[in-house]
C-alpha positions in Angstrom: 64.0 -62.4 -34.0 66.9 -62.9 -35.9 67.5 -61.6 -39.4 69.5 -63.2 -42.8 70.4 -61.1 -45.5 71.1 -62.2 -49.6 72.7 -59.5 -51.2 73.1 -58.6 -54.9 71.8 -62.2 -55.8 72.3 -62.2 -60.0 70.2 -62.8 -62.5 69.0 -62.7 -66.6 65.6 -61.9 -67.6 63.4 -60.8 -69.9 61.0 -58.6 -67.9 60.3 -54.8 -68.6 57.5 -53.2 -70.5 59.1 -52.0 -73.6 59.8 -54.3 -76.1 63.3 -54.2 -76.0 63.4 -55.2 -72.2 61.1 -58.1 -72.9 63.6 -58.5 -76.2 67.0 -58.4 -75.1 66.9 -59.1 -71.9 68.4 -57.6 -68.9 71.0 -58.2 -65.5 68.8 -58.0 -62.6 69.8 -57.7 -58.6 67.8 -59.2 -55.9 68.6 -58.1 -52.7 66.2 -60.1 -49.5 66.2 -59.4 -46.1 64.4 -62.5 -44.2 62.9 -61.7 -40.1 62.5 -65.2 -38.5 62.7 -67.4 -35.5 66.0 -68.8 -35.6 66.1 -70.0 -32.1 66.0 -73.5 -32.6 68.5 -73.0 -35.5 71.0 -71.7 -32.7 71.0 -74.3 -30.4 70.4 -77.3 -32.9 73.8 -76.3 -35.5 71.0 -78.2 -38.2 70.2 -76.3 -41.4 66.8 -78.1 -41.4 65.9 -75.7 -38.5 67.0 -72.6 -40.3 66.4 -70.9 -43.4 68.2 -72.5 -46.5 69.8 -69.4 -48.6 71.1 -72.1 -51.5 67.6 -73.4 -51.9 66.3 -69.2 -51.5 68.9 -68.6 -54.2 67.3 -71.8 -56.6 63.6 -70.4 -56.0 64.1 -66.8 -56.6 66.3 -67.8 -60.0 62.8 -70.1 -61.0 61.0 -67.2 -60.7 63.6 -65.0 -62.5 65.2 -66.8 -65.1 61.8 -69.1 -65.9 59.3 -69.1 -68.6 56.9 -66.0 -67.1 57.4 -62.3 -68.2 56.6 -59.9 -66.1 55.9 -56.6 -67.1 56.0 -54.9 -63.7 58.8 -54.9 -61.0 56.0 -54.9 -58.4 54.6 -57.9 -59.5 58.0 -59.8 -60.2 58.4 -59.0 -56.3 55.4 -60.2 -55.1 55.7 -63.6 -56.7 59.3 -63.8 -54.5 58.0 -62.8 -51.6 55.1 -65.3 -51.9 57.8 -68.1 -52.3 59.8 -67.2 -49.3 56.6 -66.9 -46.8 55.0 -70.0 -48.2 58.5 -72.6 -48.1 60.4 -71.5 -45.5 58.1 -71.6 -42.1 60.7 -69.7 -39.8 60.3 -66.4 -42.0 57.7 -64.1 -40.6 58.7 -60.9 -42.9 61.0 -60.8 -45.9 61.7 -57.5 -47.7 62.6 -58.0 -51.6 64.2 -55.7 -53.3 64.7 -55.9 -57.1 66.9 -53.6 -59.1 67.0 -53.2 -62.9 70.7 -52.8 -63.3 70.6 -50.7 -66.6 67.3 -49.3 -68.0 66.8 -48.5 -71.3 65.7 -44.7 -71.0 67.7 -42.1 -71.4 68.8 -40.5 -68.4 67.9 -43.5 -65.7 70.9 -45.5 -65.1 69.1 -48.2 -62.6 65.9 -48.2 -61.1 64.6 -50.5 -57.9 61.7 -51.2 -56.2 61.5 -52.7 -52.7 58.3 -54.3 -51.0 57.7 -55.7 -47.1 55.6 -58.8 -46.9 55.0 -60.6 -43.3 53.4 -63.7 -42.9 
């Protein structure tokens, strides 16, 4: 099994619980680490027969950047993960993680969350 790694994909959103998350908005940091079966990809050179990290990027940035707020990190991760195991077939376990890059409490400069998923 072979593994690809997207770090400190960038995004805007409006997720949190307080108001002023959901308000103002916030940077947010995606980080994904994707098990598959890349064999084929190896001997084939053909993108179609790996994993796609510009069309990764496009999905996660839907999710992200589109019209749903989520109040929960947990659930904003869930929905990612869900993509990546349903459109790209070679993936057999992805690990999001999602980091609030600044977090409007006093005293908590960042906070993440990271969750396994396997197919």
């Amino acid at each position: 099994m072979e593994k690809i790694r997207l770090r400190d994909l960038e995004f805007y959103g409006y997720h949190g619980v307080s108001q002023e998350e959901r308000k103002l908005g916030q940077k947010l940091a995606v980080h994904l680490e994707m098990t598959a079966d890349l064999e084929k990809a190896c001997q084939s050179d053909r993108i179609e027969d790996t994993v796609d990290y510009t069309r990764v990027y496009a999905g996660v940035k839907a999710i992200i950047e589109g019209s749903e707020r989520f109040y929960l990190l947990e659930h904003m991760a869930e929905q990612i993960a869900k993509y990546i195991l349903t459109e790209f077939r070679p993936v057999l376990e992805v690990i999001v993680t999602v980091c609030k890059q600044s977090v409007p409490y006093p005293g908590i400069g960042s906070c993440e969350l990271e969750i396994r998923r396997k197919r």
